[in-house]
C-alpha positions as CSV (number, residue, x, y, z in Angstrom):
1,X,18.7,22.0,-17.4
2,X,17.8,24.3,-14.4
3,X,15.4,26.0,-13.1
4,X,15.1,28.1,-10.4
5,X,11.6,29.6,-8.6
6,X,9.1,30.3,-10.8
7,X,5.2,32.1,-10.0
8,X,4.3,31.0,-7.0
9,X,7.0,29.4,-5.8
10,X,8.4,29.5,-2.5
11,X,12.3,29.7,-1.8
12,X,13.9,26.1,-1.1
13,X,16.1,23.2,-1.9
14,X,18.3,22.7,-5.4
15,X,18.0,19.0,-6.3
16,X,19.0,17.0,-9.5
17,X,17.3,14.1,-10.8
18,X,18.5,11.9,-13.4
19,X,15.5,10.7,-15.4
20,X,15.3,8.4,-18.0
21,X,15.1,8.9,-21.7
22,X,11.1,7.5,-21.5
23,X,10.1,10.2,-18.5
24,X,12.2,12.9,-20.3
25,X,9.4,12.3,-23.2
26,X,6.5,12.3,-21.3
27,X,7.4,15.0,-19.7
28,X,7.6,16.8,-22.9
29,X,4.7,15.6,-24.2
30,X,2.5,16.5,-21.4
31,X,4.1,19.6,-20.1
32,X,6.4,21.1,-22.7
33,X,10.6,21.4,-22.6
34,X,11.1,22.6,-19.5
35,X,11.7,19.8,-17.9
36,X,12.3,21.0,-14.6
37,X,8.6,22.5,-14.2
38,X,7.2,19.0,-15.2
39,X,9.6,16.8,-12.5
40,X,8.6,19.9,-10.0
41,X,5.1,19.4,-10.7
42,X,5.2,15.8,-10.6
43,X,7.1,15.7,-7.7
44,X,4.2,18.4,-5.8
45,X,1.7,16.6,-6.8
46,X,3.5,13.4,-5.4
47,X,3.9,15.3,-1.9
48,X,0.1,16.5,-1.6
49,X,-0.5,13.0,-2.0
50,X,0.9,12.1,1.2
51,X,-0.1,14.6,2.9
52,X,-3.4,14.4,2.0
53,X,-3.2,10.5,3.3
54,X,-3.5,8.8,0.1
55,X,-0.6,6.1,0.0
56,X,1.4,6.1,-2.6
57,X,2.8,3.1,-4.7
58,X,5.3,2.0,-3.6
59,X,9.2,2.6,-5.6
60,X,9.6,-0.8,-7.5
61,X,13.1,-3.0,-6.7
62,X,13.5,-2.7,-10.1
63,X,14.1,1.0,-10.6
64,X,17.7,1.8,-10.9
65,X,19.8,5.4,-10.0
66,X,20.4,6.5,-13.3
67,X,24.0,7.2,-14.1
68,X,24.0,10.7,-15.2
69,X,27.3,10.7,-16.6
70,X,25.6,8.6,-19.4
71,X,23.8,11.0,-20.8
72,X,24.3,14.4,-18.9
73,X,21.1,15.5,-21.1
74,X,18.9,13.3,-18.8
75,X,19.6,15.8,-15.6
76,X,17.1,18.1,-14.3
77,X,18.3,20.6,-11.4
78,X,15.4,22.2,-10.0
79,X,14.3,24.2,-6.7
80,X,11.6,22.5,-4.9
81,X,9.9,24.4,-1.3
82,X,11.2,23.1,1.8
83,X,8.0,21.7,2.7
84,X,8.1,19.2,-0.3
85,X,11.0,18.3,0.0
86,X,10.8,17.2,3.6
87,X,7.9,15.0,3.1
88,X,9.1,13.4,0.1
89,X,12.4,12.7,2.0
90,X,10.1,11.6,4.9
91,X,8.9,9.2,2.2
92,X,11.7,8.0,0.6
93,X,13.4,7.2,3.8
94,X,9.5,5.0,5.0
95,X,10.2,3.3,2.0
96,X,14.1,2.4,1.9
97,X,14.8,4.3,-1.5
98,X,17.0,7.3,-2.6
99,X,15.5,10.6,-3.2
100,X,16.8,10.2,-6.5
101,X,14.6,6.7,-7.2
102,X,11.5,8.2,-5.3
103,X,11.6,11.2,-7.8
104,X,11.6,9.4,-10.9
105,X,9.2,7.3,-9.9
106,X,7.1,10.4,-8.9
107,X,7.6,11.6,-12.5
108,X,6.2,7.9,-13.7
109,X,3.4,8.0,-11.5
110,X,2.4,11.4,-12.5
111,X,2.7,10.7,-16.0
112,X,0.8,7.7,-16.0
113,X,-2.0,10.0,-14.4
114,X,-2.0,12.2,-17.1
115,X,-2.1,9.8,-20.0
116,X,-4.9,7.9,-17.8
117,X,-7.1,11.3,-18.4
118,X,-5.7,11.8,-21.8
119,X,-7.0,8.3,-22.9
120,X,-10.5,9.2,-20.8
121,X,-11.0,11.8,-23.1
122,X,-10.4,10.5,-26.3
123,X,-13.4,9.3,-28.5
124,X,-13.7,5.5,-28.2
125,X,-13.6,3.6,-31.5
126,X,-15.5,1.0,-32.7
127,X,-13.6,-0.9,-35.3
């Protein structure tokens, strides 16, 4: 799936990432089919992060690169802004990773901060 530009946006770098079936759903869930506006939000929102000093988690050993010749379905071509792509290569070099692993576990991170919200607003129940 690509995507290229979009309001706002800001001429830049093509990049794929290969997610995995579990962010492809979130991502839908959260913030509809395209999936390359959710990775490109995630992966902002990852970069502001940074440059706003606030440390993000670390990529965990465990995270693979995702063989996209598994299932080509799971690959999002997007353009990010030069800017963000610079600090999360910046990043993902400080850390030892691929751009590819520090993406998807932008997507992760992002996620989890939206269904953190989602559950803050949902009426508690008392069984």
């Amino acid at each position: 799936m690509k995507s290229r530009g979009g309001p706002g946006s800001c001429p830049g770098e093509m990049i794929t990432v290969a997610l995995g079936p579990f962010a492809r759903l979130g991502i839908e869930k959260y913030m509809g089919d395209d999936l390359a506006i959710g990775v490109r939000k995630a992966l902002i929102h990852h970069a502001n992060k940074i440059e706003v000093g606030r440390s993000p988690l670390p990529v965990p050993n465990f995270l693979p690169d995702l063989d996209p010749r598994r299932d080509p379905r799971l690959l999002v071509s997007l353009e990010i802004d030069r800017d963000t792509e610079s600090r999360l290569e910046k990043e993902a070099l400080q850390q030892g990773t691929t751009m590819s692993q520090l993406a998807v576990h932008a997507v992760m991170g992002y996620l989890a901060e939206l269904e953190f919200l989602d559950a803050a607003l949902r009426p508690t129940r008392h069984d």
